[in-house]
LUMZA-909334 format. One record per residue (C-alpha): residue in one letter; residue number from 0; x, y, z; chain. Coordinates in steps of 0.05 Angstrom, whole numbers, plus 5000, padded with zeros to 4 digits. Layout:
BEGIN
("A",NUM,(X,Y,Z),"A")
...
# end
This chain:
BEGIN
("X",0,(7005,5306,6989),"A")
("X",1,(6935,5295,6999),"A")
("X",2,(6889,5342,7050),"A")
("X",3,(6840,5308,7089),"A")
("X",4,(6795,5368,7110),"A")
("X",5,(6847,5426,7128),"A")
("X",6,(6901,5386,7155),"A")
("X",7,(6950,5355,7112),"A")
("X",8,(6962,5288,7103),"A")
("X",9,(7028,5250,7075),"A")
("X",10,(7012,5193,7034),"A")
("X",11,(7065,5130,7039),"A")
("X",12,(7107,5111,6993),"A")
("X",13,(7074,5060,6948),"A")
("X",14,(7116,4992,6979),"A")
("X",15,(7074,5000,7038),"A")
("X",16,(7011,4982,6992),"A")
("X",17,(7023,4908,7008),"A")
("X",18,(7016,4922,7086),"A")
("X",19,(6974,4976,7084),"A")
("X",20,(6914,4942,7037),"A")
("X",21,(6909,4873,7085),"A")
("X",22,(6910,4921,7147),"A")
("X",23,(6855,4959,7128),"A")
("X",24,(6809,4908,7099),"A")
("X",25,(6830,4863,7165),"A")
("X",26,(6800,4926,7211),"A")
("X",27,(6736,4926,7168),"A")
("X",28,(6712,4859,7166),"A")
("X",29,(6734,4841,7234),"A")
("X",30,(6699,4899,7265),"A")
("X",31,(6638,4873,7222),"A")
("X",32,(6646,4810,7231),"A")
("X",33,(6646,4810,7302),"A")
("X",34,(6599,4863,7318),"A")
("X",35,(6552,4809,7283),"A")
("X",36,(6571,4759,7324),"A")
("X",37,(6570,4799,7399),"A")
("X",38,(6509,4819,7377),"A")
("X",39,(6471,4756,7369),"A")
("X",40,(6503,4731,7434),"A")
("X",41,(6489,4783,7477),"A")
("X",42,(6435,4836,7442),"A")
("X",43,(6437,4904,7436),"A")
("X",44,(6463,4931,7506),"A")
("X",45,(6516,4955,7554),"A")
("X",46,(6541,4894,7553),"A")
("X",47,(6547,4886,7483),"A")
("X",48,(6581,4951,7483),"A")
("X",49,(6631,4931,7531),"A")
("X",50,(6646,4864,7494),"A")
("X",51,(6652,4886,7430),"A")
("X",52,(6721,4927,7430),"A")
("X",53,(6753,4865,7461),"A")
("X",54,(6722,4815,7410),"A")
("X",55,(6745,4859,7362),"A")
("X",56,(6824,4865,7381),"A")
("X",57,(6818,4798,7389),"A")
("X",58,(6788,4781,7327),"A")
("X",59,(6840,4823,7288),"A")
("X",60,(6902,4809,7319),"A")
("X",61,(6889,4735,7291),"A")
("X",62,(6855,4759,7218),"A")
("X",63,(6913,4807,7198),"A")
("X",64,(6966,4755,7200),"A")
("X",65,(6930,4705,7177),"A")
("X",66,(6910,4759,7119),"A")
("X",67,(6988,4766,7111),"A")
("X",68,(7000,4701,7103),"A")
("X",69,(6946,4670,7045),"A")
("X",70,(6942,4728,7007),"A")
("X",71,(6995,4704,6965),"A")
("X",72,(6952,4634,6957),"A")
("X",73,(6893,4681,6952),"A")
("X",74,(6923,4719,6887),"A")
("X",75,(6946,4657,6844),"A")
("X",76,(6879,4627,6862),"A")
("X",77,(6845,4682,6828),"A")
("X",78,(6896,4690,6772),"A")
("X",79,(6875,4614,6759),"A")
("X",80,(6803,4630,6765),"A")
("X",81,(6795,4693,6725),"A")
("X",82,(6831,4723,6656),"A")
("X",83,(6873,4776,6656),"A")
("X",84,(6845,4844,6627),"A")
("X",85,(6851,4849,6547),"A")
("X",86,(6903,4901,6519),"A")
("X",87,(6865,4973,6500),"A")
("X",88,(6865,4964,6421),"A")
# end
């Protein structure tokens, strides 16, 4: 169990890694990503603010399966692309 300042917090079981690692990096870069781009179409503003949540859950709701779905692609790409770690000697 890890704490996360006094309350405790249950970490899941390691099979969730494969979820849980596209799901977070999907909310990050999406939420950059299209703060970025509401920004240069409408400028810093109320109406900016009010445009971005939805850009965002829209952005997201297509990135994370998409995410889901090359990552497999994704890692054999870069297994063909870089070498493996040497054995400690």
């Amino acid at each position: 169990m890890s704490t996360m300042g006094t309350l405790p917090l249950r970490k899941l079981p390691s099979r969730y890694a494969g979820i849980i690692m596209p799901l977070l990096l999907s909310v990050l870069m999406t939420f950059v990503v299209s703060g970025i781009s509401t920004l240069r179409i409408l400028g810093p503003g109320m109406a900016f603010l009010r445009a971005w949540p939805f850009n965002w859950a829209m952005s997201w709701a297509i990135a994370f399966p998409t995410l889901l779905a090359v990552l497999p692609m994704v890692r054999r790409l870069t297994s063909a692309l870089v070498q493996p770690p040497r054995p400690a000697a």
